[in-house]
N, C-alpha and C positions, 0 to 999 in steps of 0.2 A: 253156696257159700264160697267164698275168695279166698285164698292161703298166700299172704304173701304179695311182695309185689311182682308183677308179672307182664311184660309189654309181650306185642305179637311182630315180628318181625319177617316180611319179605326173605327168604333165602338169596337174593340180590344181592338184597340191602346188607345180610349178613357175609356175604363172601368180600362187598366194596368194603365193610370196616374191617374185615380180617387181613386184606392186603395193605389198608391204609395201616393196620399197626405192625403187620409185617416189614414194610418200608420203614416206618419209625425204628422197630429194633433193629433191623442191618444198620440204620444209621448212627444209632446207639454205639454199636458190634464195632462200627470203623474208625467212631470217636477215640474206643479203648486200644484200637489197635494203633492209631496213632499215639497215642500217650505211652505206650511200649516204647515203641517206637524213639520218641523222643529221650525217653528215659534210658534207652539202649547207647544214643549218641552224646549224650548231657553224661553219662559215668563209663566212657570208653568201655563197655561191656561189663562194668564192676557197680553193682548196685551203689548208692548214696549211704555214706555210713555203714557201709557192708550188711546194709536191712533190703531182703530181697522182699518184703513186703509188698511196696507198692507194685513194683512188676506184677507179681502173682495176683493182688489184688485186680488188678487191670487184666489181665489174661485172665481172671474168673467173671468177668464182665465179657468179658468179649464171648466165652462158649453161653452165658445166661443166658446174653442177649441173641447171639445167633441162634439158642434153641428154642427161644420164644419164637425167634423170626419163620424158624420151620414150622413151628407150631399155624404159626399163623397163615402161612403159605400153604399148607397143610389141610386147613378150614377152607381157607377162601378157594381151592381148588373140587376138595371133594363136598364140600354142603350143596344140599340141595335144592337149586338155584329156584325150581320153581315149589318149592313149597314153603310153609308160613312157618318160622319157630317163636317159640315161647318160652322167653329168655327169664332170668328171674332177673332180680338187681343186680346180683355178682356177677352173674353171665354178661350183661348188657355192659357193666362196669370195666369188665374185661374186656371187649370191643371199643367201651369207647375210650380206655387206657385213661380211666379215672380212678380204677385198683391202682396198687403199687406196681410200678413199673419195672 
């Protein structure tokens, strides 16, 4: 009997998509840090409207994202390269960053 959807994956294969989303979230991570950034020099150190909102917003994007990126640097270092997993949907989902990102 089958439970579910279930693919088998190369531990390879699963360390290459864990870097490739790794790389994706730093990229993520350096987008929010430029919009800091931006936002630091657009209101001479003094938030827009004195709503420090969007900063904070963007600074909680940047540790997400960077802790995804650990996360995933984290996978693709310690999995085990040469044996097979068996991923459900959501797992796979999550490699192929078709979950919420």
């Amino acid at each position: 009997m089958i439970h579910g959807l279930k693919v088998r994956l190369p531990g390879a294969r699963v360390a290459e998509m864990a870097a490739e989303r790794a790389n994706h979230h730093r990229g993520k991570a350096r987008k929010y840090t430029e919009v800091i950034a931006l936002l630091a020099s657009a209101s001479d150190g003094h938030e827009p409207s004195d709503n420090p909102m969007p900063r904070r917003d963007a600074s909680a994007k940047v540790r997400e994202h960077s802790g995804k990126a650990e996360f995933f640097d984290y996978l693709a270092t310690y999995c085990e390269k040469s044996e097979t997993y068996e991923l459900t949907q959501d797992e796979l989902g999550t490699l192929l960053g078709t979950l919420r990102d």
